[in-house]
C-alpha atoms as one frame of an Amber mdcrd trajectory, in Angstrom:
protein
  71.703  45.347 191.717  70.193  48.769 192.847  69.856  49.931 189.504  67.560
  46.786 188.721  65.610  47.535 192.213  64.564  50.265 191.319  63.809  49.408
 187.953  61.740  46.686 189.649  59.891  49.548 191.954  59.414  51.132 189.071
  57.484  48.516 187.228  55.218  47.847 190.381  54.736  51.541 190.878  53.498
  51.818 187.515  51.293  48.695 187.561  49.583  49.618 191.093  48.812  53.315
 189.439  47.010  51.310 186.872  45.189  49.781 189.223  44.463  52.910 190.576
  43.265  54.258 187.755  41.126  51.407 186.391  39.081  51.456 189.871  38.538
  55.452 189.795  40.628  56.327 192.593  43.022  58.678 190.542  42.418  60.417
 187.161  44.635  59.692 184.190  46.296  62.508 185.162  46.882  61.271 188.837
  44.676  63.261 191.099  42.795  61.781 193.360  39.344  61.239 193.382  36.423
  60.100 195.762  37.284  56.833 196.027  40.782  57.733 196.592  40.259  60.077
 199.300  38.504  57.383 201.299  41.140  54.971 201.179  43.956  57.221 202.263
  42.595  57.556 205.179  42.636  53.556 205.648  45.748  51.727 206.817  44.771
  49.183 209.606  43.023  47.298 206.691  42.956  46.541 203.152  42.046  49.441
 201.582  40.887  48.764 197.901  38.352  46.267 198.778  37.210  48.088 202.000
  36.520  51.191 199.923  35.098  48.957 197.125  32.041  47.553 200.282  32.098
  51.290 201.304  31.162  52.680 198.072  29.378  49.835 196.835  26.495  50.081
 198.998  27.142  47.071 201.094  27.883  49.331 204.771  24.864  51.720 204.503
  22.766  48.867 204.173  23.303  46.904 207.204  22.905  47.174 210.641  26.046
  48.275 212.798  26.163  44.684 214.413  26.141  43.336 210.861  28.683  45.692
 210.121  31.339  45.163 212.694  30.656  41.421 211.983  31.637  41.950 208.496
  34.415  43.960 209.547  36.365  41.637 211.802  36.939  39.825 208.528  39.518
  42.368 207.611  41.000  41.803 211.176  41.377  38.016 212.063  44.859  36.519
 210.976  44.822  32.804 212.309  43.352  29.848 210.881  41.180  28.449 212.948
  40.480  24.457 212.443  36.728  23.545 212.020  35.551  26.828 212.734  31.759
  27.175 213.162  29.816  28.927 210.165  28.203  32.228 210.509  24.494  32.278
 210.787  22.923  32.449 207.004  22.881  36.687 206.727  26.359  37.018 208.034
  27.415  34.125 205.658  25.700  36.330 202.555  27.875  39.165 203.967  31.010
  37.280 204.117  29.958  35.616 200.675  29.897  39.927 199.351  33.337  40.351
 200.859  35.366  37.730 199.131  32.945  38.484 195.970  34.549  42.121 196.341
  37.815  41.135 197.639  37.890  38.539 194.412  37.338  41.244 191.969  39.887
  43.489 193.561  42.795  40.714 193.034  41.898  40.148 189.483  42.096  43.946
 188.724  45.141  43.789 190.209  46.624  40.356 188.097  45.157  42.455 184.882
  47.298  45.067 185.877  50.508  43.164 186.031  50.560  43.200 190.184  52.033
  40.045 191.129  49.023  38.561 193.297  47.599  35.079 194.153  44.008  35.452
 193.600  42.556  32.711 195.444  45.428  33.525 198.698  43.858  36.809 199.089
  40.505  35.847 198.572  41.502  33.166 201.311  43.107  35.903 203.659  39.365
  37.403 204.480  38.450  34.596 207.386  34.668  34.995 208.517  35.941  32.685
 212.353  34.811  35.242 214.647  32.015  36.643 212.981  29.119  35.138 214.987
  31.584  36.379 217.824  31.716  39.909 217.371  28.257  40.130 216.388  27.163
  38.545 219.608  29.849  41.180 221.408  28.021  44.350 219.450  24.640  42.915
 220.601  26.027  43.805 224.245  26.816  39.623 225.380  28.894  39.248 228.085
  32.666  38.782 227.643  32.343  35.231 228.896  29.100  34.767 226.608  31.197
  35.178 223.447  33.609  32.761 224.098  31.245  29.986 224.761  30.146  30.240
 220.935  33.543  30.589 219.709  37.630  28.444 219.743  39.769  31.341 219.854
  41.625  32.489 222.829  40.571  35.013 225.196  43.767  37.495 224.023  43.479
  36.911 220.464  39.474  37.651 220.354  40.992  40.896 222.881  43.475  42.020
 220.373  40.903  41.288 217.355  38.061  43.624 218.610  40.516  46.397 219.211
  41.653  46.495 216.242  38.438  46.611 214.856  37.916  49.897 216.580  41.150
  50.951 215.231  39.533  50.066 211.490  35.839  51.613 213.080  37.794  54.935
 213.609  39.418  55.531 209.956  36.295  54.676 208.613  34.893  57.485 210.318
  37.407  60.036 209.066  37.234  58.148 205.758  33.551  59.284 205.577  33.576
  62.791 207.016  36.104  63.498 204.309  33.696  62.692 201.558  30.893  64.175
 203.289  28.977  61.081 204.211  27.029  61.708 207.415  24.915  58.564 207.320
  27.960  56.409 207.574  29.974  58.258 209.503  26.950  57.873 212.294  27.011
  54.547 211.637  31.014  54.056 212.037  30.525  55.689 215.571  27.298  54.114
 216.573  29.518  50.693 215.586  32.018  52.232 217.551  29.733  52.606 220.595
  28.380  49.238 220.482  32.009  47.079 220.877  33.932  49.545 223.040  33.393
  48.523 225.933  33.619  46.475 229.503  37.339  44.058 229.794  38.031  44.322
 225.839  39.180  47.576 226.522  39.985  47.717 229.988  43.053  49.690 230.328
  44.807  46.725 232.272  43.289  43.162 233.016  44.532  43.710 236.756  42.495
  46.844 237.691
């Protein structure tokens, strides 16, 4: 049994370097390149088809509200049932990411990683985009959850994270030496952290 285990690693090792490889993140020879540099320094997110928006143009072009919108795709878990659509630019955003974030999967299939296309594509949920966008615009806490199902907590727990994402992004960029972005990453930064989302206790 562990001899097939790691046999089985060993396939998938193999597979994800070729995945690797076919995207430009390592050489043939396995060392790392631009595009691989970036995504090490990404973990609170997925980092292929983060790095893919990065690099493909789709962050520099945007405005940081637009941004963090499009960001708290990567972020949001639940399902939420007859969730309002994003206005019609954030909804060309979100239509990029899973665009991206389609591409990515099929890559991977190509490359013999076991992966449900269409799941992953599906795992990229645009519920609280209008939220967050309306929270980097500076509305009020209670504002954003007039235009928007989820709970109070799990809206909380969302937007932090998205800092958390916001911050290796930064580091992500100064390591490539991308100043633009990495202005942008902290003027995003600047724009959601803040007031009872990341008040240090709800009871002070």
């Amino acid at each position: 049994m562990r001899s097939s285990t790691v046999l089985a690693f060993k396939d998938e090792l193999k597979a994800r370097k070729r995945v690797l490889r076919r995207l430009g993140y390592i050489t043939s020879d396995d060392v790392v390149e631009l595009k691989g540099k970036v995504a090490c320094e990404i973990s609170s997110a997925d980092e292929l088809t983060l790095t893919e928006l990065m690099f493909s143009g789709v962050l520099k072009d945007i405005k940081a509200e637009e941004m963090v919108s499009l960001l708290s795709c990567f972020v949001w878990q639940e399902k939420l049932q007859d969730a309002a659509k994003p206005r019609e630019e954030l909804e060309l955003l979100f239509t990029q990411l899973q665009d991206t974030a389609r591409r990515m999967a099929k890559v991977q299939l190509e490359c013999k990683v076991q992966i449900d296309v269409e799941s992953f594509v599906s795992s990229f949920r645009p519920d609280i985009m209008e939220a967050v966008y309306a929270w980097a615009k500076g509305s009020k806490f209670y504002e954003i959850m007039e235009i928007t199902q989820v709970f109070e907590g799990s809206l909380i727990r969302a937007i932090r994270r998205l800092e958390e994402v916001l911050q290796q992004l930064i580091l992500a960029a100064k390591s490539i030496g991308e100043r633009d972005l990495e202005s942008k990453f902290e003027e995003a930064v600047s724009k959601i952290k803040r007031d009872i989302v990341f008040a240090a206790s709800l009871y002070l």
